[in-house]
N, C-alpha and C positions, 0 to 999 in steps of 0.2 A: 504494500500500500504506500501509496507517496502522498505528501501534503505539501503543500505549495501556502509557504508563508509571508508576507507580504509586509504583513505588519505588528510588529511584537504588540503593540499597544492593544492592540482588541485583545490579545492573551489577560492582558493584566485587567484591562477593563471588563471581562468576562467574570475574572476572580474577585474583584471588588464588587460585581453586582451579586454573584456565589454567596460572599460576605454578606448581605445587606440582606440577601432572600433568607438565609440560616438566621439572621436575625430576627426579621418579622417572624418568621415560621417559630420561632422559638416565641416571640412574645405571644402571637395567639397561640399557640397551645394552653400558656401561664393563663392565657382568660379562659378558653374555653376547659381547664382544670378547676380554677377556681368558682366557675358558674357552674361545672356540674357539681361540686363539692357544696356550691348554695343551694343547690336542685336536690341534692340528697341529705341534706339536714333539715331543709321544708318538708320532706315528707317523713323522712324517718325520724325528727323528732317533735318538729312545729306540728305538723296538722296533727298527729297523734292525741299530742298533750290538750292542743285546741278542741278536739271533736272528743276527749277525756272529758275535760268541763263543762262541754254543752249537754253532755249525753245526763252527767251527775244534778245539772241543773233541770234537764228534763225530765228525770226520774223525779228532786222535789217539785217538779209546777204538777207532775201527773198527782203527786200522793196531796198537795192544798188540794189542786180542784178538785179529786177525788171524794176529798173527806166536804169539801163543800157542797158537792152535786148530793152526798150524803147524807151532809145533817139539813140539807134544803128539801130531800125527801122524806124527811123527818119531822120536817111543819106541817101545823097544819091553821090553817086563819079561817074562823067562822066553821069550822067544821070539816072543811075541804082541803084539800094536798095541793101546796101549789105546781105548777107545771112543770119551773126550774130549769127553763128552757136555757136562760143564759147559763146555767152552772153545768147543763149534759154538753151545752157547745163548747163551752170552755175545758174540760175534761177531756173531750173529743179533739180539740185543737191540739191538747198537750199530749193524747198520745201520738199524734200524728206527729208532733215533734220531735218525741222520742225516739218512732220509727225513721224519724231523717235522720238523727244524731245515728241512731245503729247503724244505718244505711252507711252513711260516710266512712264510721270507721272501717266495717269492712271494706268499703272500698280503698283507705289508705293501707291498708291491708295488704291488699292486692297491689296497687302501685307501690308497694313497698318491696315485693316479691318481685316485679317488674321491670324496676329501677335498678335492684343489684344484679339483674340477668344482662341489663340495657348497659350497665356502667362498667361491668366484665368484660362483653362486648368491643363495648368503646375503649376500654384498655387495652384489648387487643390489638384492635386496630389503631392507637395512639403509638403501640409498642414499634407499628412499623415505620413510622413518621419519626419518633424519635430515634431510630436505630440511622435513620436517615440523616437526621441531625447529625448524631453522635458518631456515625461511623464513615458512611458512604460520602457525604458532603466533607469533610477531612482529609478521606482519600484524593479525593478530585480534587480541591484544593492544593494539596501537597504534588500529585501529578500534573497540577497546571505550573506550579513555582518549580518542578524540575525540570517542565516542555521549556519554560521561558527560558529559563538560567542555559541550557543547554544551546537552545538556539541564540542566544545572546553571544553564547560562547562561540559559535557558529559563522555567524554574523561577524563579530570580532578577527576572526581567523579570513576570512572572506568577504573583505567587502565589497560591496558590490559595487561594479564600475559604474564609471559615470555616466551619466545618461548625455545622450546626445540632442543637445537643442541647439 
């Protein structure tokens, strides 16, 4: 194979854009590590503990209106039970709320189980981008500073005649 060089400088200018791309590539990674490390402490411990306290607050709003749809069916005015309509709705409100608090948990749950299959995953495939960084991009670097230096040396021993104008 032959290569016909012309101009050392695109060598160098090659190697200092190498440089500058291994830089970015390195800076996004540090972001998109540190957003998935935010992405996996909002679920595995923020919504958890969140949809924890709503669920415990759900459980007391069911057992007040419970005990108030109760003792309102326990009245009686002139003879008669009143209807207690606001206390069955509000009961009824609260276990529907309860059942969205269970709901969510299992769901973070689930995206919980999700998240560490997705971020295993994405490890994997970060591990080639980094081996990239780390090993590949180095090489070729170090193989572009030997091309140059050699044909410099090249260059040096043979220069090239003068051109004719």
């Amino acid at each position: 194979m032959t290569v016909t060089v012309r101009n050392l400088q695109v060598l160098r200018d090659f190697r200092a854009k190498l440089i500058r791309f291994a830089e970015e590539i390195e800076a996004v990674l540090l972001s998109i590590q540190s957003e998935t490390q935010h992405a996996f402490e909002w679920i595995e411990q923020d919504r958890p503990r969140y949809w924890t306290v709503q669920q415990r607050k759900a459980f007391d709003l069911v057992a007040s209106t419970r005990a108030a749809f109760h003792t309102c069916q326990m009245k009686t005015i002139g003879g008669r039970r009143s209807s207690c309509i606001e206390e069955k709705q509000a009961f009824e409100k609260a276990k529907r709320r309860l059942g969205q608090t269970q709901e969510q948990l299992e769901k973070v749950r689930r995206w919980s189980v999700q998240i560490h299959h997705d971020v295993d995953e994405f490890r994997g495939r970060i591990n080639l981008l980094r081996r990239l960084l780390d090993v590949e991009i180095p090489q070729a670097m170090a193989m572009l500073e030997q091309a140059t230096a050699i044909l410099e040396n090249y260059a040096e021993l043979n220069p090239p005649p003068p051109s004719a104008s």
